[in-house]
MARSE-339173 format. One record per residue (C-alpha): residue in three letters; z, x, y. Coordinates in steps of 0.02 Angstrom, whole numbers, plus 50000, padded with zeros to 5 digits. Layout:
% MARSE-339173
ALAZXY...
This chain:
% MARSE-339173
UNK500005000050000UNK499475006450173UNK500344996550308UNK499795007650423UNK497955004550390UNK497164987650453UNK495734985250346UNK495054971750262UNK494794971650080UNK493104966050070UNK492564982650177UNK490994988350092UNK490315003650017UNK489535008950203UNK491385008250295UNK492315018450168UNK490965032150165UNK491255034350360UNK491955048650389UNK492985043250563UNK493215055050678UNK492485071250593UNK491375084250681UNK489915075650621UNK490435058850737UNK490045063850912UNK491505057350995UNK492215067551139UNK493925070151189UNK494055062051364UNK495475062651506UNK495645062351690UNK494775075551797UNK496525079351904UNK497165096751856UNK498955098051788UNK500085104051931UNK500275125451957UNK502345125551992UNK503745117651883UNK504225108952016UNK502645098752028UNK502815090451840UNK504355078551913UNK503415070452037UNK502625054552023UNK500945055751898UNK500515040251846UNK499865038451667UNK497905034651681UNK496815019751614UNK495145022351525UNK494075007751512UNK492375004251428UNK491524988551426UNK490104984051294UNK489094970451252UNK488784961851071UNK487084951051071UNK487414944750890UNK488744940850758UNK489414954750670UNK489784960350506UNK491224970050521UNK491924983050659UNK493184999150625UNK494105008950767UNK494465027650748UNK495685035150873UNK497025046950917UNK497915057151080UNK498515074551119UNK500055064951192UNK500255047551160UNK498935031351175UNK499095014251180UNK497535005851148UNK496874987451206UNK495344975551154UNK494904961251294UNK496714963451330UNK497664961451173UNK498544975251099UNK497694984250942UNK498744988650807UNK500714987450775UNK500835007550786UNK502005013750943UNK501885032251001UNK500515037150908UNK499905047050848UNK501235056850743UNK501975072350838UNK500945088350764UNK500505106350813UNK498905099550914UNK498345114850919UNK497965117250723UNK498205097250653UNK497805078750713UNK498035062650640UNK496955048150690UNK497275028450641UNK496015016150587UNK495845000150631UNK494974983550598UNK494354975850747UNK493344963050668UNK494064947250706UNK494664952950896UNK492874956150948UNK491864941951039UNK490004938251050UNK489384943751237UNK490634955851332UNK491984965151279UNK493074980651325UNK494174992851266UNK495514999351366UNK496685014151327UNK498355020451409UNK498805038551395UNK500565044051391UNK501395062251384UNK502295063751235UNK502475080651177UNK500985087551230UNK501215086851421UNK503105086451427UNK504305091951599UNK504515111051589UNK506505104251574UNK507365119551484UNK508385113951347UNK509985124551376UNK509405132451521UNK508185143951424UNK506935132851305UNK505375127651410UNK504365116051305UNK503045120051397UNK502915136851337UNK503575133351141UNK502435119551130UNK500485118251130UNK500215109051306UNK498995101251405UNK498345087851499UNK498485070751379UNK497025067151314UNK496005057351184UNK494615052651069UNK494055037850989UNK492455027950901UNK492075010850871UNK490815006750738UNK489894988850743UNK489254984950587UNK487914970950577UNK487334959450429UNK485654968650419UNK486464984950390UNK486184990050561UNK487764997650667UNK487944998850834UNK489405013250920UNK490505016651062UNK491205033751070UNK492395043451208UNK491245052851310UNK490725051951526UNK490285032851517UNK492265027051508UNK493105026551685UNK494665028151735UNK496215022451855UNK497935025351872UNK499105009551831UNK501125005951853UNK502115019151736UNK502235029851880UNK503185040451757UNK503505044351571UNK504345057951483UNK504855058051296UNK506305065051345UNK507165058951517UNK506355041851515UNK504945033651616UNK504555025851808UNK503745007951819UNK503005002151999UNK502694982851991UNK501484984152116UNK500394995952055UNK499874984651896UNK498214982351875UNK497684964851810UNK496294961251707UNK495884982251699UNK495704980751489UNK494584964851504UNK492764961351547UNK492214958851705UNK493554969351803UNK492834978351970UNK493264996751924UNK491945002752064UNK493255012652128UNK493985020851947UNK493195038851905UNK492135045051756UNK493155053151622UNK493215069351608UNK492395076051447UNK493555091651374UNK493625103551241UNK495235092451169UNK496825103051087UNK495835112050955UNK496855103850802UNK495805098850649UNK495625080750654UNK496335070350498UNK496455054750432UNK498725048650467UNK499025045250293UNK500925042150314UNK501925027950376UNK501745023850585UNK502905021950723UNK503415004150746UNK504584990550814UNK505304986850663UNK507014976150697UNK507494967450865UNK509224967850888UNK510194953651006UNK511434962351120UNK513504959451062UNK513764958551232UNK513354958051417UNK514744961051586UNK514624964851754UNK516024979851788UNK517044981551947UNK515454994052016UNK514144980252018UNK513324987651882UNK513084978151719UNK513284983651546UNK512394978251388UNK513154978051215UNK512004983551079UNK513264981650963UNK512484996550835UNK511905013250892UNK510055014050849UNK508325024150918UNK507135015251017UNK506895003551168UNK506984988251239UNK506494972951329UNK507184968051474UNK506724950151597UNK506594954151736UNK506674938551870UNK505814935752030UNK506934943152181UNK507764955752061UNK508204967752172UNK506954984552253UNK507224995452124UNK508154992351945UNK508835009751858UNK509215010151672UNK510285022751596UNK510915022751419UNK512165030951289UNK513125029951132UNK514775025551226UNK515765018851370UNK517265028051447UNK519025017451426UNK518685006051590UNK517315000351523UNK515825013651614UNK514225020451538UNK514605036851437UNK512895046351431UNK513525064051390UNK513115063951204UNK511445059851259UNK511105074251380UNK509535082951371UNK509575100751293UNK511425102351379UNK510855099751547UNK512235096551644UNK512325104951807UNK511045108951946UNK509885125351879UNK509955122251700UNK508685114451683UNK507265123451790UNK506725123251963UNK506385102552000UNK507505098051851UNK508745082651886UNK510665091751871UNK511035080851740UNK509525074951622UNK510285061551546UNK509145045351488UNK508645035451663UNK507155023251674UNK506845013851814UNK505724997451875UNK505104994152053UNK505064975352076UNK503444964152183UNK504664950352158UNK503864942652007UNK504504937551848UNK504174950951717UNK504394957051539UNK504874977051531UNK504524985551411UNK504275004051452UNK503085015251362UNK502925030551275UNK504795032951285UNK506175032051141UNK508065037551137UNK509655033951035UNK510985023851124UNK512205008651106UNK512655004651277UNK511205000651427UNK511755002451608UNK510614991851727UNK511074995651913UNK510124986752064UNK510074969851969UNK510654955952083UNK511154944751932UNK511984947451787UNK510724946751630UNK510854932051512UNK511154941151319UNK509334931851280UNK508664941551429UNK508864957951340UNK508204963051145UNK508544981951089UNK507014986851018UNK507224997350849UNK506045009650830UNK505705019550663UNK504305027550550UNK503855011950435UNK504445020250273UNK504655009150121UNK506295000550111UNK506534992549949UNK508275004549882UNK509614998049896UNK511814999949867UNK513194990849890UNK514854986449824UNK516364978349816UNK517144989949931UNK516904985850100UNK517125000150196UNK515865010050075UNK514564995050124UNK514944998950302UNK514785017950262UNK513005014050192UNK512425003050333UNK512695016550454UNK512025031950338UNK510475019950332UNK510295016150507UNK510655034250548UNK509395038750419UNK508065028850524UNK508525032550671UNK507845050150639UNK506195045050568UNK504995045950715UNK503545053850635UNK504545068050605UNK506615069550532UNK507465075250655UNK509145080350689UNK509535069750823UNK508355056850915UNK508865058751104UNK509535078051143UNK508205087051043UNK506935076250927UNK506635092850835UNK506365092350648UNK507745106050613UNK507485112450421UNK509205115850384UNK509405096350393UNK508135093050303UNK508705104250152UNK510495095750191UNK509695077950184UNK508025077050091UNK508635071949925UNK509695057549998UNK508075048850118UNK507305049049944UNK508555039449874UNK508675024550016UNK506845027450051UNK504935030249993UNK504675047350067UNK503175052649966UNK501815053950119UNK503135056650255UNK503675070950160UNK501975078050140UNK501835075250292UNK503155085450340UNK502725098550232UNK501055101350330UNK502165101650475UNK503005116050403UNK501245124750354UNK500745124550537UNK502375130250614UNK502775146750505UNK502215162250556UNK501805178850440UNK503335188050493UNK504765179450535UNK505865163350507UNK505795147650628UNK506965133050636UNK505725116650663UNK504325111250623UNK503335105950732UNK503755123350803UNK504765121550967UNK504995140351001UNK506835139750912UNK506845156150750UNK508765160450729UNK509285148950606UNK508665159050451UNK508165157250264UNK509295140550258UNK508075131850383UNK506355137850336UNK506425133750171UNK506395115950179UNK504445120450164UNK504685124649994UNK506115114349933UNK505445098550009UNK503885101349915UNK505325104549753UNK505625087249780UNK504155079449799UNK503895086649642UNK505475082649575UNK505655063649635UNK503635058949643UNK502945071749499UNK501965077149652UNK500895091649583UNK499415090349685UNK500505095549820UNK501175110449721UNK499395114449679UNK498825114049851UNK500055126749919UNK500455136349784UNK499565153449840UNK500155149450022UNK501815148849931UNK501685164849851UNK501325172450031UNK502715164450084UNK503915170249945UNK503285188349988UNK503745184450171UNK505605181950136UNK505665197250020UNK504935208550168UNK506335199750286UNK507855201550141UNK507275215950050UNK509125219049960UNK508935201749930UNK510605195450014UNK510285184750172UNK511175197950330UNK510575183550473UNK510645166650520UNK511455151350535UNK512725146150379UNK513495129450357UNK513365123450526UNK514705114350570UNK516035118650440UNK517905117350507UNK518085133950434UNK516965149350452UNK515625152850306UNK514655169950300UNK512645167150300UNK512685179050133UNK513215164750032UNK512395146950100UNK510665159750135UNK510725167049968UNK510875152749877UNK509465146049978UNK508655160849934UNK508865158549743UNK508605141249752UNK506925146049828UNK506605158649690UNK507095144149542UNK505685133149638UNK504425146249624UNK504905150049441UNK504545129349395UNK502965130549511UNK502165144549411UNK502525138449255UNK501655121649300UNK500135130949360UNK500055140849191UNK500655158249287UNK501385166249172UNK501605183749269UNK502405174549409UNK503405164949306UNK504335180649240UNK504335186549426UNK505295173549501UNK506465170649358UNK506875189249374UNK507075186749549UNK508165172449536UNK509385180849416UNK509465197849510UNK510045184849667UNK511145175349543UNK512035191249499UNK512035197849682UNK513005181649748UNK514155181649603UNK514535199149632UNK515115198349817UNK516035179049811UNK516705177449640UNK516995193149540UNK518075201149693UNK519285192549819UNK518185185949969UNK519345195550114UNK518725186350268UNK519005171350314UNK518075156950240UNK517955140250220UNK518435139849998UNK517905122549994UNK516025127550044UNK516375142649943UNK516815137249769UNK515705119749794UNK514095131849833UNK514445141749689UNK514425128249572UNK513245117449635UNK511995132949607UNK512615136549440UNK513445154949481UNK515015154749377UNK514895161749223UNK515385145849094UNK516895154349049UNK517595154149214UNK517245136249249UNK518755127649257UNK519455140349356UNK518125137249493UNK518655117649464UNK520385120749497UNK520005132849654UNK518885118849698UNK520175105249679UNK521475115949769UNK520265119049923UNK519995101449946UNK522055096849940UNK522245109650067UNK521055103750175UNK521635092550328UNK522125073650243UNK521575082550076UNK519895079950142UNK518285087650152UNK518195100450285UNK516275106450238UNK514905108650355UNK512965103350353UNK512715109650167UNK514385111750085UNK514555092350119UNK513525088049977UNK513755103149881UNK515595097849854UNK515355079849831UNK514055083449692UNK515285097349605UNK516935090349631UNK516045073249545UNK515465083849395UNK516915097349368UNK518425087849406UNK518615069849444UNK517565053649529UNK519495046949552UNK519685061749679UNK517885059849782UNK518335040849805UNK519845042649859UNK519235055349990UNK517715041750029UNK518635027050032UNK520045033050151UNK519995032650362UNK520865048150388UNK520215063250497UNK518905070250444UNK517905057450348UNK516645044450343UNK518085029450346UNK518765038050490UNK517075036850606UNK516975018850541UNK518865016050594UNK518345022650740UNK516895011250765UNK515545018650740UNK513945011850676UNK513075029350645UNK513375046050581UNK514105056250680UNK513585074850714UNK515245080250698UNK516875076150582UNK517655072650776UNK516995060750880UNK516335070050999UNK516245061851196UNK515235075351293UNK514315084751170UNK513715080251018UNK512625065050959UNK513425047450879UNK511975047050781UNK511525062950657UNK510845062850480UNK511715077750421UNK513315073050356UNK512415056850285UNK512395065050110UNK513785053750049UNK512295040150019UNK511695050849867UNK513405051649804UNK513355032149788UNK511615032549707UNK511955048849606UNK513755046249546UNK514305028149572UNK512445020949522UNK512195034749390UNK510355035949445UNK509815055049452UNK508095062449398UNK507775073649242UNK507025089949294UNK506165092049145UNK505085075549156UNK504725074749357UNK504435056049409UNK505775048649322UNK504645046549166UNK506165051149076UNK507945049549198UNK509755049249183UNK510785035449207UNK512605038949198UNK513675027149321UNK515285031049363UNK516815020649371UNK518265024749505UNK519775015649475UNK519925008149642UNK518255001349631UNK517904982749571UNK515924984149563UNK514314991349614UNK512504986849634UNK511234998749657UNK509304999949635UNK507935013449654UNK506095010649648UNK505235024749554UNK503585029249518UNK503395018049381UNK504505001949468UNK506214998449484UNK507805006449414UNK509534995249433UNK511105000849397UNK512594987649424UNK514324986949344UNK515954975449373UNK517594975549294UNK518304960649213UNK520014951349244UNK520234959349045UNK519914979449079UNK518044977249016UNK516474984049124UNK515034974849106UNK513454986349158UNK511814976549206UNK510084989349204UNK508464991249203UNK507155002549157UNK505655001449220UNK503715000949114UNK503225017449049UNK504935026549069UNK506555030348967UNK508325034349019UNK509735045848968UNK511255031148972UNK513025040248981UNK514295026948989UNK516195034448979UNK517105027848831UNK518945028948773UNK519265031548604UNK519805013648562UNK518345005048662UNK516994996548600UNK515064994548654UNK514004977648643UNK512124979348708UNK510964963948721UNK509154966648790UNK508654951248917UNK506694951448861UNK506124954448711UNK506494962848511UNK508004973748509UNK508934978848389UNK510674988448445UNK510804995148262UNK509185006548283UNK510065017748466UNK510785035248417UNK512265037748489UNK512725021048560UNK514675021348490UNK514765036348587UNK513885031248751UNK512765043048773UNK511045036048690UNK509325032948755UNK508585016048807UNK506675011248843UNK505825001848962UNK506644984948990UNK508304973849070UNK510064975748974UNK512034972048984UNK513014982448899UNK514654976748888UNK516184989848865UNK517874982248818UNK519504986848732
């Protein structure tokens, strides 16, 4: 199913054999003719995103009609004045410089017989952004390939006779300047009332005064079909509340802290001009907080570069003509809660105002929940989080940054998977990756925004993202695809770590407790090697194969060496310490339970016997302590609202993830997907659903639910490559557990159910012949079950 792609399915032979917006199509990138201003300064006045129009005639019916287009920046695109498309700031971020994604569209049914036009808005996005320098030293404008917006686009007519009939970008569009006097991805965007333009996307407008288009060389990035979910509105959300405060300002209530927009009436006589600001809290009497959604840490006059504001927190603003209107601004998105509206004379109604929720339209069909409901509200905000951070790319926070750090995407990959279908975002991503790294050293985002001191730990998410596509999908074209790029790239990180331990970078970023980059980068390291050692074997290299599983064990040894088989002298964080050595299978099996019980130990010492772990040593321990010591203890830890914990930020209101285990109230985002991992403990551990890394796909899977004490019941589902997986349990009033699951066609699972000695098993299959009798090992509860729906019943 692609959403994203509006096309009929009767298209014939000739429409899929187009081949869009290739070299072969003669469609020019077109933009204004103004240059882009010479000083810093300049970018922060007023520069009004333009309007390209192009009007055409149809003299007959036709038979079908396709749009091809795409930006440097961001479009909006119009037929005869109706919007085109559901997709919002499109197209996907890239490197424009080296990849470029177009969308397709079916115009059929929009065009009319006689005259037509199509009219397209440009926006800034990331291609023309302020030269605003993200703590007081990152210039976009030089980490990112820049330039005037800009864009490119073909419409093909097809006729009943096989005739066809196009309009492509080139000299013949015009062009104007309309109302968003403004519009930055980051700060937030300017809208003049007066300035609209009525009628400028439909036939028959006077545009005698507009320009011609300027025909340019466009970005350079190889143009490609978006195969990946879009940008879209995908939830309104109806304010909690509205108030006037003592200021005259008025305050809206989102009630959830989400990414995105909003729409806002606007009545006649509002008031000259009406600012917006936004942010994730309020101060105690009741006033906007924006300081968690600073820009970059700009927060006093010269940080930000000569014309930046002294604090770049999220403003828009709307200049009124004193006429009703509906705002919605464009080519903007940001994370927030609360929305400040100053220069309003009257308070909004709550039906004047939707929140607009903005988010990559991944496949939502996974689900968990439970009796529990704290853990429910713990999954609603890992979810919403989750999304929040989908905007083409995963990023670590939607507001401050919008970079797709790596290092959260190694943290966080496995558990999008399991709430989400990230097969073709993920690829996505991974060409992301391929055009951000360099030959020589490491870099910390892809797209590449200019950032390289975060190490081994955050580059790799090119290679252990692909591990999971591999892992979660059976992805091997993928693997195929890259896998002499990854070779090059394996030889890269043995030229940078030549003695194989990881000396530099960042560890497990925000730990309570210090952790040396030797250990989290090392294990990233071997991790890496592992990948590469599956990876060659798949591709039938057997040289390579023996390589990397050399390399992998000389790294093994190495990491046992220096944090296990001598006292660790410095100061570290033992939770992160003993959890990372397990979780990568370092400790010799005969010293097993001693890790466990230095594991255990770390986590009662920690503060409320808590987790004190940082971006990966948060789901390093909640996989280990799960497996080597107890599910009792991880719920317990889960379940409870003390400092630091998820229970706490949900005690404490919150409705996201925070960035931090403290709330933070000047600094650091509400709403970050990093310590988020405790969704894949609920699918992993509580829903039993894991993969089998010998049968990628889940063409063979484990299913082993877990059973806390203090937990009444679970429901959980994951839809796999061949359907959907459910795992549910509940306890009975008489000590049983009655487990309800399902295997999906064409697949098998690995059931572990935990058994005392004096309980016994019933099975009963809902559909079809089954006979109990013919299951190994189902006295013992670990057995295998095909394809089908079952309740197994375990009872004293």
């Amino acid at each position: 199913m692609l959403p994203f792609l509006a096309i009929s399915c009767q298209e014939s032979q000739k429409d899929m054999q187009d081949c869009g917006l290739c070299e072969d199509s003669a469609a020019e990138w077109i933009q204004v003719a103004e240059k882009l201003p010479e000083e810093d300064s300049l970018f922060y006045l007023p520069r009004p995103a333009p309007l390209f129009r192009r009007e055409f005639t149809l003299a007959e019916k036709i038979d079908s009609a396709r749009l091809f287009i795409t930006a440097a920046g961001y479009y909006k695109a119009s037929l005869n004045g109706q919007p085109i498309g559901k997709n919002v700031l499109d197209p996907a971020w890239t490197d424009y410089s080296k990849r470029i994604y177009y969308t397709t569209y079916d115009l059929t049914s929009q065009l009319t017989e006689g005259n037509n036009c199509l009219g397209v808005i440009l926006g800034n996005g990331f291609y023309n952004p302020l030269p605003l320098r993200k703590w007081g030293r990152r210039n976009p404008r030089v980490d990112l390939t820049v330039g005037k917006p800009t864009f490119t686009a073909r419409l093909v007519i097809y006729y009943p006779n096989g005739e066809t009939n196009e309009i492509k970008t080139d000299a013949s569009w015009t062009y104007g300047y309309g109302p968003l006097v403004k519009n930055s991805v980051y700060i937030g965007a300017m809208y003049d009332q007066g300035k609209q333009k009525e009628g400028w996307d439909r036939p028959g407008f006077i545009d005698a005064s507009w320009q011609a288009a300027q025909v340019g060389e466009g970005p350079g990035g190889e143009l490609q079909p978006a195969f990946f979910p879009p940008v879209r509105i995908m939830e309104e959300i109806q304010p909690k509340a509205v108030s006037t405060l003592s200021n005259g300002k008025h305050m809206v209530d989102m009630g959830v802290n989400f990414t995105g927009t909003y729409r806002i009436r606007i009545p006649p006589h509002a008031g000259d001009t009406i600012t917006f600001r936004f942010g994730e809290r309020i101060y105690d009497d009741g006033t906007l907080n924006p300081m968690t959604t600073v820009v970059g840490q700009i927060k006093r006059e010269g940080i930000g570069g000569p014309g930046a504001p002294p604090i770049a927190w999220q403003t828009d603003s709307y200049v009124s003509a004193n006429k009703e209107a509906f705002f919605t601004p464009d080519f903007v998105y940001r994370t927030y809660r609360y929305m400040e509206i100053d220069g309003l004379k009257e308070q909004p109604a709550l039906s004047d105002v939707q929140g607009l929720f903005i988010y990559s339209d991944v496949p939502d069909k996974n689900s968990f929940t439970s009796s529990n409901a704290l853990l429910n509200d713990i999954q609603d905000a890992v979810k919403r989080t989750f999304l929040s951070n989908l905007v083409s790319v995963q990023s670590d926070c939607a507001v401050r940054e919008k970079f797709g750090y790596g290092g959260d995407l190694n943290a966080t990959n496995e558990s999008f998977i399991y709430n989400f279908d990230m097969q073709e975002f993920y690829t996505k991503t991974v060409y992301d990756w391929v055009d951000a790294m360099n030959d020589s050293t490491f870099v910390d985002t892809a797209p590449y925004a200019g950032i390289k001191y975060c190490g081994i730990s955050w580059e790799s998410a090119y290679l252990i993202t692909q591990y999971y596509l591999y892992l979660y999908y059976n992805d091997t074209d993928l693997v195929e695809e890259l896998y002499e790029r990854n070779l090059q790239w394996m030889e890269k990180v043995a030229r940078i770590h030549p003695d194989g331990l990881a000396e530099s970078g960042l560890s497990d970023h925000e730990s309570l407790e210090p952790v040396p980059v030797q250990l989290t980068g090392t294990t990233h390291y071997l991790q890496c090697a592992r990948i590469m050692k599956t990876f060659a074997a798949k591709m039938g290299d057997k040289q390579n194969e023996e390589r990397f599983g050399a390399l992998a064990e000389n790294l093994k040894n190495q990491i046992r060496a220096a944090f296990w088989e001598q006292p660790v002298t410095e100061e570290i964080n033992k939770q992160t310490l003993f959890a990372t050595l397990l979780y990568h299978d370092i400790i010799p099996e005969e010293d097993l339970e001693a890790a466990r019980d230095s594991l255990v130990q770390a986590v009662q010492n920690g503060p409320s016997g808590h987790f004190n772990t940082g971006i990966f040593g948060t789901k390093y321990v909640l996989e280990t302590l799960s497996k080597h010591a107890s599910i009792n203890e991880v719920y317990a830890i889960v379940n409870s609202t003390q400092y630091p914990g998820w229970g706490h930020m949900i005690d404490r209101g919150a409705t996201s993830i925070w960035e931090t285990w403290k709330e933070s109230d000047n600094t650091f985002t509400n709403s970050h997907p990093m310590f988020g991992t405790v969704t894949e403990w609920f699918y992993r551990w509580l829903g039993g659903i894991r993969p089998d890394p010998e049968n990628p796909g889940f063409k063979v899977f484990v299913l082993a639910p877990s059973v806390p004490d203090e937990l009444d019941s679970m429901a959980s589902n994951y839809h796999s490559p061949h359907g959907e997986i459910k795992s549910n349990w509940k306890k009975g009033l008489d000590g049983s557990i009655t487990y309800e699951i399902k295997i999906p066609n064409g697949s098998k699972a690995k059931v572990s159910l935990l058994m005392g000695i004096d309980q016994n098993l019933s099975i009963e299959k809902r559909v079809g012949d089954f006979n109990p009798e013919n299951v190994k090992g189902l006295a013992s509860g670990n057995f295998e079950l095909e394809e089908g729906e079952y309740t197994i019943r375990i009872s004293s």
